[in-house]
C-alpha positions as semicolon CSV with decimal commas, in nm:
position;residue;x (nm);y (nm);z (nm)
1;X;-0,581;23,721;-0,935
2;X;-0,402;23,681;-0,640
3;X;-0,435;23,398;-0,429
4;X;-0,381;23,463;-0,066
5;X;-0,554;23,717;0,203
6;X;-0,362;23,815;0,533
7;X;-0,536;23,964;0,752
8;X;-0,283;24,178;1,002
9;X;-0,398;24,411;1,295
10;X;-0,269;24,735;1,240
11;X;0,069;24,700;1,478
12;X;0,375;24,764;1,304
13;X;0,517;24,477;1,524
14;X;0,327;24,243;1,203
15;X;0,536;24,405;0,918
16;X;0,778;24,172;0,962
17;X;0,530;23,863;0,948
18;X;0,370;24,020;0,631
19;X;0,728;24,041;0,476
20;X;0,811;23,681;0,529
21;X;0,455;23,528;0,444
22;X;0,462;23,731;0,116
23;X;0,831;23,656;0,035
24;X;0,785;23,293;0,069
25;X;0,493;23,283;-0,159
26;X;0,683;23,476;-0,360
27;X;0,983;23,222;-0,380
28;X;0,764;22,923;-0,448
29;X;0,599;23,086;-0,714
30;X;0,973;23,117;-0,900
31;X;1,049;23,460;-0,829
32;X;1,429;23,510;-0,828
33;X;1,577;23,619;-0,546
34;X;1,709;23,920;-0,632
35;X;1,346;24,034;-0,729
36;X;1,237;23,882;-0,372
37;X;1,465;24,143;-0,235
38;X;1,281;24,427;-0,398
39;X;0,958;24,289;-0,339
40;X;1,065;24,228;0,072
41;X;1,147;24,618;0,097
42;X;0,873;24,716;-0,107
43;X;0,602;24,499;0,100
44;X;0,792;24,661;0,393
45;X;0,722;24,979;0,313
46;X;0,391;24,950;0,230
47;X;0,262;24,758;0,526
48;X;0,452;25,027;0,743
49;X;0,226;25,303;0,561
50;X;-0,073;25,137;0,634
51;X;-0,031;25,016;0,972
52;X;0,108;25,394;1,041
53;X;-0,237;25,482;0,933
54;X;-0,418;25,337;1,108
55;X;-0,262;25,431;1,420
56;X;-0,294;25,788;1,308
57;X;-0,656;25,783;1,259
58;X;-0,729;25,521;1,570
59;X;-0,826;25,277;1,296
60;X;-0,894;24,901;1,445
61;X;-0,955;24,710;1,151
62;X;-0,723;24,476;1,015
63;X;-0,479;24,582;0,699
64;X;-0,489;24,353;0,425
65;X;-0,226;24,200;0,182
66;X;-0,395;24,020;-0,104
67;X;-0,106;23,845;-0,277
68;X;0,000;23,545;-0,516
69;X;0,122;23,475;-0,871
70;X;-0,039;23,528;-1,205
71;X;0,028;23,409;-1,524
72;X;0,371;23,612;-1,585
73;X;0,397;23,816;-1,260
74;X;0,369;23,829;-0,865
75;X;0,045;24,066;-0,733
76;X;0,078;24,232;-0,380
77;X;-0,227;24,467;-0,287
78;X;-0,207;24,622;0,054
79;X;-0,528;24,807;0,169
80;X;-0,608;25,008;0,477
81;X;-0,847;25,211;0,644
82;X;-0,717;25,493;0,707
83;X;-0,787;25,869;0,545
84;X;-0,521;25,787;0,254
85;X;-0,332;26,050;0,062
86;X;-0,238;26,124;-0,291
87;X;0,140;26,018;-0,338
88;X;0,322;26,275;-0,503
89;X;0,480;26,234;-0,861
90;X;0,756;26,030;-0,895
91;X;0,926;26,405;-1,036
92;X;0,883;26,575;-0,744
93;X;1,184;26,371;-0,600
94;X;1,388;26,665;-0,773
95;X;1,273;26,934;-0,556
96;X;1,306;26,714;-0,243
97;X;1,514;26,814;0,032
98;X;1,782;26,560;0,092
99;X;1,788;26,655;0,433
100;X;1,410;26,563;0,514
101;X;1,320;26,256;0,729
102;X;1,051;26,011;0,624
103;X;0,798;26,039;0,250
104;X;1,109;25,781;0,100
105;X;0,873;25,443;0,082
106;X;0,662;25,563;-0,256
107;X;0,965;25,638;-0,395
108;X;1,094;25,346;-0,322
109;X;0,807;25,125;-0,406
110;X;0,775;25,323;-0,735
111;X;1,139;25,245;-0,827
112;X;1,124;24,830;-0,710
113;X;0,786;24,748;-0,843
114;X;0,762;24,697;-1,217
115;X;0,402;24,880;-1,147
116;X;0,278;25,012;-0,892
117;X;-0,081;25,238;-0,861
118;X;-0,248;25,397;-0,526
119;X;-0,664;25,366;-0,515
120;X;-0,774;25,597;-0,225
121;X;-1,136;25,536;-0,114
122;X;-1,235;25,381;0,146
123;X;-0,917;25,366;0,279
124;X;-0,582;25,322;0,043
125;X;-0,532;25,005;-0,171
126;X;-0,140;25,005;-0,310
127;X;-0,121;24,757;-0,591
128;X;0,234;24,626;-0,697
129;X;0,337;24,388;-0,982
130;X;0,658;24,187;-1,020
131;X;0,703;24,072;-1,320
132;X;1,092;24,034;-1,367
133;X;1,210;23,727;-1,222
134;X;0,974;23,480;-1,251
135;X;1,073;23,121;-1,387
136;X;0,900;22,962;-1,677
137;X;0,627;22,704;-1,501
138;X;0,811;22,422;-1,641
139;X;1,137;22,549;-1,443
140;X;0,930;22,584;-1,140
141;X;1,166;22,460;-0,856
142;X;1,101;22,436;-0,449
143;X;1,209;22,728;-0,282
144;X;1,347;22,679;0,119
145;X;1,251;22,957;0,294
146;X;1,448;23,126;0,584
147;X;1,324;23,217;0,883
């Protein structure tokens, strides 16, 4: 179960802060960095999603990223309050007009994430696993972190 709550208000000026807090965590937990890469743009992504809607339906309330290690991954849940939609299929990337501006960040998420899922009730929860990367406990190691 994921360890950690952040509570962001919904200005995309905090996606930033949500990908550094969650890449940190991340890197102390043992995740290599090349997974921490996909995990920064998929966090990215995400966060940008939700805080877009919430401006889009005048939501106030924060978004939330519930995120930590397991046992053999790294959990990042990202939920909102706005309308939510249903992501389309990760096929109907073939019929996709190259051309077209913006819809890229489930596809991308889909293809970093070793699972991802979208819950739309109140709001839209994304859930994303990491499982690739991660260190044995016993070769656990501090991480620096960049900032």
């Amino acid at each position: 179960m994921p360890a950690v709550d952040l509570h962001l208000p919904p200005d995309v000026a905090y996606v930033g802060l949500a990908r550094l807090i969650v890449c940190a965590a991340a890197r102390l937990a043992g995740m290599a960095e090349e997974r921490v890469e996909d995990l920064r743009i998929a966090v990215s992504e995400a966060t940008t999603n939700a805080m877009a809607a919430h401006n889009r339906d005048g939501e106030g309330a924060p978004v939330v990223l519930s995120f930590g290690p397991t046992k053999s991954s790294f959990e990042v849940t990202i939920a909102d309050a706005g309308a939510g939609f249903d992501p389309e299929p990760p096929e109907a990337l073939n019929d996709r007009d190259p051309l077209q501006e913006g819809g890229l960040g489930v596809i991308l998420i889909r293809g970093l994430a070793d699972s991802v899922s979208f819950e739309r009730g109140e709001g839209m929860r994304v859930n994303m696993r990491f499982q690739v990367g991660l260190e044995a406990d016993g070769d656990r190691t501090q991480a620096s972190v960049d900032v």
